[in-house]
N, C-alpha and C positions, 0 to 999 in steps of 0.2 A: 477044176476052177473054170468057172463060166466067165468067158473075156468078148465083150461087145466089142468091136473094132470100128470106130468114126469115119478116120479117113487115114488118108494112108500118105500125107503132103512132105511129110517129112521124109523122105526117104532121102539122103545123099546128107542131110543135115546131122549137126553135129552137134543136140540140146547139152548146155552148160551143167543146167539144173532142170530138174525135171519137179511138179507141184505135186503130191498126193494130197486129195482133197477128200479128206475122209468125210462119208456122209451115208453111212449103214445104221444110223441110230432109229428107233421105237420112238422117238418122241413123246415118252410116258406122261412127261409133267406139263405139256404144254395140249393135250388131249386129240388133237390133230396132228399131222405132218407138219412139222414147222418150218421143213426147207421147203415145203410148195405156198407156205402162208404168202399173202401180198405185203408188202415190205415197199411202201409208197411206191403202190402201182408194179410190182416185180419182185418176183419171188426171190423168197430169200436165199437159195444154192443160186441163182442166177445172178445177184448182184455179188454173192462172194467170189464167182468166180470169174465175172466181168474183170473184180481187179488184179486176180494173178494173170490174164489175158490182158490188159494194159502194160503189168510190172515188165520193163527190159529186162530185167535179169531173169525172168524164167522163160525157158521154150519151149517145156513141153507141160500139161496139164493131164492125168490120170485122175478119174474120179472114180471112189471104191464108194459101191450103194448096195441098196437090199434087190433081191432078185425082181420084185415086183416094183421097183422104179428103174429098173437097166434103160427102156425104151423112151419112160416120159423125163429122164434126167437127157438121153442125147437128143429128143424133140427140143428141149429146153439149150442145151447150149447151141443147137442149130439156129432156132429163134432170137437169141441174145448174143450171136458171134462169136462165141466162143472157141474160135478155130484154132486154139493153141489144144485144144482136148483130142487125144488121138487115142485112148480107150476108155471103158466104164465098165468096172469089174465088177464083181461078187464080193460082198465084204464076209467078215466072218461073225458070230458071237459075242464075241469080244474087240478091245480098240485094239489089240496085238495083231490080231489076226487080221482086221480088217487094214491096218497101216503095212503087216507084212504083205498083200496080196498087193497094193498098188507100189512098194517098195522095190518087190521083186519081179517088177514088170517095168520098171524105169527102162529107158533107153539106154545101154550097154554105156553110151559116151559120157553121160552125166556125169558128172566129178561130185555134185553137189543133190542134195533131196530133199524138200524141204515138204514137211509135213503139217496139214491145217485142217481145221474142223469146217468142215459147210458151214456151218452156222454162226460163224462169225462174218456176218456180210459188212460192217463197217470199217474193215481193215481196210486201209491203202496201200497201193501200188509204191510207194515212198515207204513204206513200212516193211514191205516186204521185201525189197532190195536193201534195207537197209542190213534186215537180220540175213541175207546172201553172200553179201558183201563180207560182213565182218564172218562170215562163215569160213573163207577163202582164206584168213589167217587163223582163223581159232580151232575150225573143225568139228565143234558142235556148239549150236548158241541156242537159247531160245530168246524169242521176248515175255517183257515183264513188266510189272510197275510195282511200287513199293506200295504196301499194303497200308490202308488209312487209316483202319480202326485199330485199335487196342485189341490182339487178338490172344484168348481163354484158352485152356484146355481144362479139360473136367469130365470126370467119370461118375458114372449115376447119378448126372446134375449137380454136381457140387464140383468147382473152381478145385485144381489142383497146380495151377502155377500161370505165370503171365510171363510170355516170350518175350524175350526184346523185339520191337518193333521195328527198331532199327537195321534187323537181320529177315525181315520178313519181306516176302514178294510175292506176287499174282501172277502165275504164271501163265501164258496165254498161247495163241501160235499165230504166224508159222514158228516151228520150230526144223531148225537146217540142219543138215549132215553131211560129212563127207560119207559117200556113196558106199565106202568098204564098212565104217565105222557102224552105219545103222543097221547093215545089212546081218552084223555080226551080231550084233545087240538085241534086235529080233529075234534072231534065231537061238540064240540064248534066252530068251524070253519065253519063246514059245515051250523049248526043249524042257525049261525047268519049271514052267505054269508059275512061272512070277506076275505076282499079283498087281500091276505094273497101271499105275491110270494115267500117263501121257508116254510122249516115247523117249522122252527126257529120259525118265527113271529104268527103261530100257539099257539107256548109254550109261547113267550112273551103275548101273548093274553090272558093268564091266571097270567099272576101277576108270572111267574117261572121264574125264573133267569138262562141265555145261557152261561157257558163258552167257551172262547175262546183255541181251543188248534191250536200248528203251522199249518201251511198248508204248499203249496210248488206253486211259483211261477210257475212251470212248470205244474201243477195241474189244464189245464186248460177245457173251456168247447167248445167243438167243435159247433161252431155256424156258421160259416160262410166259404169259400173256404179256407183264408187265414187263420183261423186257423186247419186247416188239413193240410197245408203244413208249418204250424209252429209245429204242432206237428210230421210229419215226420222227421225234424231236431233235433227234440229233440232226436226221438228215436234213430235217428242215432246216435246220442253223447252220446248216453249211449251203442252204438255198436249193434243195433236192424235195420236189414236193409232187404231188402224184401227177 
């Protein structure tokens, strides 16, 4: 495993929680890099990660990327202050591997790990201590929001049942851990190539119980044009403009 090393400030410190900021994706659907897109004036891994370097509750920041942004991800947090970042690794193939590589490189003291996608730059510092916090009693949380539409299931286009909506949720991240529980979960993940698409379903894969804490409808994840320019509106309405 290929480990850039930032700086080295933390030494005698003793991180609570430690951020894995996963950000090794191909950016298929949006035809460009979409953590280097401008995002009112600032790139979008750059504004996400401005606010786990705001959030009190976290102390340390690990960003897992592809081999060929190791250099212009730590130019980017040197540029935007990002001084809570004290590595930027090698992600893997897949979200397992690339969450296990900055997972298993937390800071030994961590009690807590809280794992989030680059590309969700509209999350807050308030958001994110809040799913820390409740992490501290629960032991695994993610955030969420309850789901708005009326959601289908159907095979070869034909409607086979309608869920209660009432039981339905958006899952999003950060999603927190205590530090043994994830680390377990992973490695369990990996060993048995579970087919696992957040790290959530990692922890559910051991028989652990996810709590739900709020999320925030605007908390969204930049996948596509249209959401870049729905999250420029956003930030405007909260008075953020290039």
């Amino acid at each position: 495993m290929s480990i850039f090393t930032m700086i080295d400030k933390f030494k005698g410190r003793k991180p609570s929680c430690t951020a894995v900021i996963v950000a090794a994706g191909e950016s298929t659907r949006m035809g460009a890099d979409k953590l280097f897109l401008p995002l009112a004036g600032i790139p979008v891994l750059a504004r996400t990660l401005m606010q786990f370097e705001l959030c009190r509750a976290v102390s340390e920041i690990i960003v897992v990327t592809r081999e060929d942004k190791i250099v212009p991800v730590a130019d980017l947090c040197k540029e935007y202050g990002v001084t809570k970042a004290t590595k930027i690794l090698l992600g893997g193939a897949t979200r397992v591997e690339s969450s296990a590589a900055g997972v298993f490189q937390a800071d030994r003291h961590s009690k807590l790990i809280a794992i989030s996608d680059g590309a969700r730059p509209l999350v807050t510092p308030e958001l994110i201590e809040s799913a820390v916090e409740t992490a501290k009693t629960y032991r695994a949380v993610t955030v969420a929001v309850p789901v708005k539409d009326t959601i289908k299931t159907a095979e070869n286009g034909v409607v086979t049942g309608t869920p209660d909506r009432d039981t339905m949720f958006a899952v999003q991240t950060p999603q927190v851990f205590e530090a043994d529980i994830i680390k377990g979960a992973l490695t369990k993940a990996l060993r048995d190539k579970l087919p696992v698409t957040d790290d959530c379903s990692a922890v559910e894969a051991l028989g652990h119980p996810v709590y739900l804490v709020d999320g925030s409808y605007e908390n969204i994840k930049i996948t596509t044009p249209e959401d870049l320019s729905l999250s420029e509106a956003l930030l405007a309405a909260r008075g953020v403009r290039r």
